[in-house]
DRENDO-1510 file (C-alpha; in Angstrom, 1 decimal, always signed):
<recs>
REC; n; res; u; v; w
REC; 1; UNK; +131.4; +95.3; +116.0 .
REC; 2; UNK; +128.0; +95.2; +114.1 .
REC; 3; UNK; +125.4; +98.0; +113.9 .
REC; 4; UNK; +123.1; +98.3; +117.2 .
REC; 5; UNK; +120.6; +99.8; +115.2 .
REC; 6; UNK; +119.7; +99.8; +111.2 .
REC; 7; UNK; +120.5; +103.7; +111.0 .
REC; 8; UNK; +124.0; +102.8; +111.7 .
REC; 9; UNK; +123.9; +100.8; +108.6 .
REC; 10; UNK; +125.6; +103.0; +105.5 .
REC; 11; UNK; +123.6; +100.5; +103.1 .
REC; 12; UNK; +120.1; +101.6; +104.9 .
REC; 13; UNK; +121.5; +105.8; +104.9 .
REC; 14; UNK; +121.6; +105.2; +101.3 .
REC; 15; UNK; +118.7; +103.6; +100.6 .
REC; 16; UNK; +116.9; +106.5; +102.8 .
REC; 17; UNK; +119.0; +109.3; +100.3 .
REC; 18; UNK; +117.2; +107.2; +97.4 .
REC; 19; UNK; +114.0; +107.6; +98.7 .
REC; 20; UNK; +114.4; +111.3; +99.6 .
REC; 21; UNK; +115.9; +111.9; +95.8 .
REC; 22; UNK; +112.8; +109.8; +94.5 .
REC; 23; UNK; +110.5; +112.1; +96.0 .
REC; 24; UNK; +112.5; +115.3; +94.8 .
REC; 25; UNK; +112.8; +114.3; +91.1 .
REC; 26; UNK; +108.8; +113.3; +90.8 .
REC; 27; UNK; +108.1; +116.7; +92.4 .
REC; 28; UNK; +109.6; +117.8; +89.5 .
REC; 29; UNK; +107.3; +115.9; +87.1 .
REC; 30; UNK; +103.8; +117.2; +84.9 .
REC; 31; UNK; +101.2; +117.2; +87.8 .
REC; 32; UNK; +99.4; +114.3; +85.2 .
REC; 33; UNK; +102.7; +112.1; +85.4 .
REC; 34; UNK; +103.3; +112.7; +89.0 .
REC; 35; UNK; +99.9; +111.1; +89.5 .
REC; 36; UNK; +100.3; +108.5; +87.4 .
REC; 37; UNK; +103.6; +107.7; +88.3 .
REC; 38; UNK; +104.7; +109.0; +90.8 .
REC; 39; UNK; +103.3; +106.4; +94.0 .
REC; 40; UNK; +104.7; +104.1; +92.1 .
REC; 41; UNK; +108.3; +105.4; +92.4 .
REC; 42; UNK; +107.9; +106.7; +95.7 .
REC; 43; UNK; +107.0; +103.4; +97.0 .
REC; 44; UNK; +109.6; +101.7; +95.3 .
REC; 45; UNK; +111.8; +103.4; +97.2 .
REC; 46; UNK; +110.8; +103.8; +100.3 .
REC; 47; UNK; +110.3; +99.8; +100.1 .
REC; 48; UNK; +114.3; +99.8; +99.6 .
REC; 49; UNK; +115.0; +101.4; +103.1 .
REC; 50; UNK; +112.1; +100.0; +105.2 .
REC; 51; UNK; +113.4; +96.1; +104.0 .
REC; 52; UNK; +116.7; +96.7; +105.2 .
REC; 53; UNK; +115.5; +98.3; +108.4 .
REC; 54; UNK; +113.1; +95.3; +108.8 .
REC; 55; UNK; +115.5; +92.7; +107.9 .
REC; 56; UNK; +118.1; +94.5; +110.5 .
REC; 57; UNK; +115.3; +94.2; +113.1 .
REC; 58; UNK; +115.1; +90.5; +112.6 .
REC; 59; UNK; +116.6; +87.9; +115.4 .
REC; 60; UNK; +118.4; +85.6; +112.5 .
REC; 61; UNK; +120.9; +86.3; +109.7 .
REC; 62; UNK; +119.1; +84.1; +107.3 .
REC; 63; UNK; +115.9; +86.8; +108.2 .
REC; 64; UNK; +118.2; +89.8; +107.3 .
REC; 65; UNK; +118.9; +88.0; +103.9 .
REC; 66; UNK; +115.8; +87.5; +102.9 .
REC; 67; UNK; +114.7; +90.8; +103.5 .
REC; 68; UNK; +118.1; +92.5; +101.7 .
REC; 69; UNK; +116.6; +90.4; +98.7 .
REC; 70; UNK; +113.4; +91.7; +99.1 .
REC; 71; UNK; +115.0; +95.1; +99.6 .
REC; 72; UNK; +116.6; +94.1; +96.1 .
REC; 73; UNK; +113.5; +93.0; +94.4 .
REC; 74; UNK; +112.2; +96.3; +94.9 .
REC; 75; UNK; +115.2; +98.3; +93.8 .
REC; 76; UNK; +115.1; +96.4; +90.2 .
REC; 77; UNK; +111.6; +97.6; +90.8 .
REC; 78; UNK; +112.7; +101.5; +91.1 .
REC; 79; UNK; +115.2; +101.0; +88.6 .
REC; 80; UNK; +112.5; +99.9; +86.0 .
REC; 81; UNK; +110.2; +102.7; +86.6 .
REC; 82; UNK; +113.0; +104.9; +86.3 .
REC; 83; UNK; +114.1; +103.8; +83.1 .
REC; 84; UNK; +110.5; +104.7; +82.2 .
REC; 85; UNK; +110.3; +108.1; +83.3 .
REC; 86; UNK; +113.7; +108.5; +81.5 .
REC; 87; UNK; +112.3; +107.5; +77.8 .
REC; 88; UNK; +109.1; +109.9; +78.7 .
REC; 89; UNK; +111.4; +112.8; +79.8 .
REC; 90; UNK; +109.9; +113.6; +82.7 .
REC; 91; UNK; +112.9; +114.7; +85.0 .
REC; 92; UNK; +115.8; +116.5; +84.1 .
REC; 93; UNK; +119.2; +114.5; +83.2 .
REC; 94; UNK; +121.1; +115.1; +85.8 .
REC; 95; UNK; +118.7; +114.1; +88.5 .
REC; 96; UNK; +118.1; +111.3; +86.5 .
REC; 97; UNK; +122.3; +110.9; +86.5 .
REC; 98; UNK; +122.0; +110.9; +90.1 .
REC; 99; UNK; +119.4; +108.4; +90.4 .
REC; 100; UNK; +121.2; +105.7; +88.7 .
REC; 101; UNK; +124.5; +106.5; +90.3 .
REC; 102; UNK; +122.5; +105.9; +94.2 .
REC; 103; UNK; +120.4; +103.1; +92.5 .
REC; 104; UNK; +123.5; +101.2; +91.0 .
REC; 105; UNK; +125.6; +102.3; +94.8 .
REC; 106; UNK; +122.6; +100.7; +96.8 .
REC; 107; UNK; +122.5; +97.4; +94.9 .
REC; 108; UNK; +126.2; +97.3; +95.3 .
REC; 109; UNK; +125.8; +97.3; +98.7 .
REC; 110; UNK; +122.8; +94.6; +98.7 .
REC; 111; UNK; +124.6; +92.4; +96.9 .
REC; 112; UNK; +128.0; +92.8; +99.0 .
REC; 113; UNK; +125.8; +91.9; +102.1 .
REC; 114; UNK; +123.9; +89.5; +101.0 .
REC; 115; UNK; +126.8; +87.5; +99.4 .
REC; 116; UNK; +128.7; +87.9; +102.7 .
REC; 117; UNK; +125.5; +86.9; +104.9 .
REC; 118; UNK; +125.1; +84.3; +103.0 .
REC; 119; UNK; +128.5; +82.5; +103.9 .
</recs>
C-alpha cells in the first residue's frame, strides 16, 4: 500500500534528518563562513526534502519523478558545497563523516525510486 502522505516516506524522513544535520554542522562554523556559506547549504538541503514532499503531492508518477530529480539535482548541489567546506575545515570530521554517510543514503534512495518510477 503506498504512502498517504509524504512523511510516511523513509526517503523524505531522511532528507528532513539531512537538512536538520545541515543546519547543526554550519552552526558550528566561523560566524564569517556561516554567512558566507552557510544559506547556501541550508538551502541545499532543505530543497532535498521539500522536492520529495512536492513531487509526493503531485496527481501523476511522471510528476513525482521529475521532482525526485530535482530533489537529486539539489543533493549533488549539497554534496558540492560540502566538499567545499571540507577542504576549508570548517566543521569537525565526524559531522562531516556523518554528512556524507545521509548524503550518499539519500541519493540511494532517489535513485532506487526514480529507477522504479520510472518503469
Amino acid at each position: 500500500m503506498p504512502p498517504k502522505d509524504h512523511r510516511d516516506l523513509r526517503m523524505w524522513q531522511r532528507a528532513v534528518d539531512l537538512a536538520v544535520l545541515t543546519h547543526f554542522v554550519v552552526e558550528q562554523f566561523p560566524i564569517a563562513s556561516r554567512i558566507a556559506y552557510g544559506s547556501q547549504l541550508r538551502r541545499s538541503a532543505v530543497s532535498v526534502a521539500a522536492n520529495i514532499a512536492e513531487g509526493a503531492g503531485r496527481r501523476h508518477r511522471r510528476e513525482l519523478v521529475q521532482f525526485l530529480a530535482i530533489a537529486r539535482g539539489s543533493l549533488a548541489e549539497l554534496r558540492t558545497h560540502r566538499v567545499i567546506i571540507g577542504r576549508l575545515n570548517l566543521a569537525p570530521t565526524e559531522q562531516l563523516n556523518s554528512m556524507d554517510e545521509t548524503i550518499d543514503h539519500v541519493a540511494r534512495m532517489l535513485t532506487k525510486s526514480i529507477n522504479t518510477l520510472s518503469r
